[in-house]
C-alpha positions as CSV (number, residue, x, y, z in Angstrom):
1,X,25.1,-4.8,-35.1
2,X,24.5,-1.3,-32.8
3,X,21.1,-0.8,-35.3
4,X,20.0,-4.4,-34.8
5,X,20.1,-3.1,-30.7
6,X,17.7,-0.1,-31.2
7,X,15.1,-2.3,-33.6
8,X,14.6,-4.3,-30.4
9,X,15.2,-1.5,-27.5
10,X,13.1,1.2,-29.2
11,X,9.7,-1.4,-29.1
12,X,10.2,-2.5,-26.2
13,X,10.6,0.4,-24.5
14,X,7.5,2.3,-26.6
15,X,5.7,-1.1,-24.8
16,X,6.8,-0.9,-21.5
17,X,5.6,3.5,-21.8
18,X,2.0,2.1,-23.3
19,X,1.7,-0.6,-20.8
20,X,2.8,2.5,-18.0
21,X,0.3,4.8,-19.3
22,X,-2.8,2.6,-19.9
23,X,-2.3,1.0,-15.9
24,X,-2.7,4.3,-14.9
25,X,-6.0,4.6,-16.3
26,X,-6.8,1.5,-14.8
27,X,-5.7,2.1,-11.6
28,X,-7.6,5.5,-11.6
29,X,-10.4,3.7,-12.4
30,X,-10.4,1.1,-10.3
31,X,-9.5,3.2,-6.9
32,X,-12.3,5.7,-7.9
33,X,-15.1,3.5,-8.8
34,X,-14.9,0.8,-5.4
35,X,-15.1,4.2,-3.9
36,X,-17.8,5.0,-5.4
37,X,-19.3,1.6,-5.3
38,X,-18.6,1.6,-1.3
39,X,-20.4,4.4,-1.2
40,X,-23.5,3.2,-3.0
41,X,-23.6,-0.1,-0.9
42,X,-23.0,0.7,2.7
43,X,-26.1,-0.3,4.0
44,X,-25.5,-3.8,2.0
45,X,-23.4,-6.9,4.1
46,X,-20.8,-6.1,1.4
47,X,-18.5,-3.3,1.6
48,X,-14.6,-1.9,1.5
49,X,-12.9,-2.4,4.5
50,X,-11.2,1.2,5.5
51,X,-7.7,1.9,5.5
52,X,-7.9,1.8,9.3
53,X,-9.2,-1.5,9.6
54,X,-6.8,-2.6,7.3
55,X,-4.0,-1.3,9.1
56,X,-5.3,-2.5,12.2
57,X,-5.5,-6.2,11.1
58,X,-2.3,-6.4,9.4
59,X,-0.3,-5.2,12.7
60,X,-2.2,-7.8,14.9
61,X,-1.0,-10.4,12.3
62,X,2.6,-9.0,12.4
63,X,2.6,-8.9,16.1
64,X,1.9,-12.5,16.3
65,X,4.3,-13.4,13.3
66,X,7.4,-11.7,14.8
67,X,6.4,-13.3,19.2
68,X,7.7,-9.3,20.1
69,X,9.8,-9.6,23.2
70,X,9.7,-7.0,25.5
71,X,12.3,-4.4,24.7
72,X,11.1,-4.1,21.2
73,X,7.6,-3.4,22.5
74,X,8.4,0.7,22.7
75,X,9.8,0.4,18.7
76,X,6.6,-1.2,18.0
77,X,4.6,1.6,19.8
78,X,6.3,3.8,17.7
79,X,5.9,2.0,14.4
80,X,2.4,0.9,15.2
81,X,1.7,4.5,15.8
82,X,2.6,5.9,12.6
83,X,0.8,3.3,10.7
84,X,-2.4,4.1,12.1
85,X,-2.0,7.8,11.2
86,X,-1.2,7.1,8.0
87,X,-4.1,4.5,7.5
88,X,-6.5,8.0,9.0
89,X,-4.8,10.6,6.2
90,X,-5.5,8.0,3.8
91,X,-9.4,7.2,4.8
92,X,-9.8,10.9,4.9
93,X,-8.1,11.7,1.5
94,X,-10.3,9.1,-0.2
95,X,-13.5,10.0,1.3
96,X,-13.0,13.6,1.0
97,X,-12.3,12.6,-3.1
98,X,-14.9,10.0,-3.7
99,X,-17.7,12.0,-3.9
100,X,-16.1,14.1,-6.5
101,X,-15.6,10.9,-8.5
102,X,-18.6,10.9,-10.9
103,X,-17.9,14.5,-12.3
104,X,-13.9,14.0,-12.6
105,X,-12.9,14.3,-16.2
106,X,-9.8,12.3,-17.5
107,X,-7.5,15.0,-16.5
108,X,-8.7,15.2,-13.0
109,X,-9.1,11.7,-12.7
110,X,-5.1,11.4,-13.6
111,X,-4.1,14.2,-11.2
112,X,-6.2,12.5,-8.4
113,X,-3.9,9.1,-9.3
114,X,-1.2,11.4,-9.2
115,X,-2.0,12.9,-5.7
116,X,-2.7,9.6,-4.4
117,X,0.7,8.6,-5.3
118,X,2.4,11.6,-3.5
119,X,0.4,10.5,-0.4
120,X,1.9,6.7,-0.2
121,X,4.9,8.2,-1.0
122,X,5.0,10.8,1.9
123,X,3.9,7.9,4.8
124,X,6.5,5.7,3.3
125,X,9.1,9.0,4.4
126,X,7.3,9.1,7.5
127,X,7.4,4.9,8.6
128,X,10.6,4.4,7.0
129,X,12.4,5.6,10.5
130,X,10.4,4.0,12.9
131,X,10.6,0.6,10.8
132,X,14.2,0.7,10.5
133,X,14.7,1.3,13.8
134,X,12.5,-1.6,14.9
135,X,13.5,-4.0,12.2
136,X,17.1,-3.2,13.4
137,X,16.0,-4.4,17.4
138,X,14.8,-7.5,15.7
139,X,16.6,-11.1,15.8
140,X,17.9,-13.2,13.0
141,X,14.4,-15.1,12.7
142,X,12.1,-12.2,13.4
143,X,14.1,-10.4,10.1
144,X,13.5,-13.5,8.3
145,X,10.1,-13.5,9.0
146,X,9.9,-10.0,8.0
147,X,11.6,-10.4,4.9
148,X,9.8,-13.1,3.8
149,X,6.5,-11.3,4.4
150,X,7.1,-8.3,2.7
151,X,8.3,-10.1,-0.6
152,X,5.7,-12.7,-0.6
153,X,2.7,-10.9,1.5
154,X,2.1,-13.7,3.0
155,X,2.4,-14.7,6.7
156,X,4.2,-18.0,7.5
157,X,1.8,-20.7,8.9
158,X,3.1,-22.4,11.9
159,X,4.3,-25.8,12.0
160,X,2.4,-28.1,14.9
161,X,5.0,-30.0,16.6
């Protein structure tokens, strides 16, 4: 019965590694060539909206999701604050790495992914604080809110009375 186990785990996980691998080229891919193709089309009506802007738009939707009330308005200074440095590191990392795009070999290419991924990972360490600390000031329907943004990306419409 234990070998019966492994002819099924040993696949799947083999799958779950391939699947893994071959994302990452598509990821790589896909980050370095809208670079590149926001690059080549500036001048056109069509282009990638920055990491800044981004940022920007997503915290004037959250403000108006959560109704802040006034003592929570120096946690969402705070918050606000870090999100829009991280959303300028990122804009710089990019644009300083995009026009190296077209000459990246595989190997660079997957290092770039991989330094990409170090970046996210270091402004999560840095917003984790000032979001904990806010979502902690927060009431009972502001979390809910929250929570329901964050594991469906979506922002609740509001019912008309």
């Amino acid at each position: 019965m234990i070998r019966k186990n492994y002819k099924v785990a040993i696949p799947a996980a083999l799958a779950v590694v391939m699947v893994a691998f071959l994302s990452s080229f598509f990821f790589v891919n896909a980050n370095l060539s809208m670079a590149d193709s926001v690059k080549q089309k500036q001048s056109s009506a069509v282009s990638r909206t920055s990491s800044v802007e981004y940022t920007d738009a997503q915290i004037k939707q959250l403000q108006y999701a959560l109704k802040l009330t006034d003592s929570q308005e120096e946690l969402w200074k705070n918050l606000t604050q870090v999100m829009r440095e991280n959303a300028k590191d990122m804009d710089a990392f990019t644009k300083d790495r995009a026009g190296k795009a077209k000459t990246m070999n595989a190997v660079e290419r997957m290092k770039f992914h991989s330094q990409i991924t170090e970046a996210h990972l270091d402004q999560l360490k840095k917003l984790i604080p000032p979001f904990e600390a806010f979502y902690n000031s927060m009431s009972d329907e502001q979390k809910k809110i929250t929570d329901t943004i964050f594991q469906t990306g979506k922002y609740a419409k509001h019912k008309r009375k």
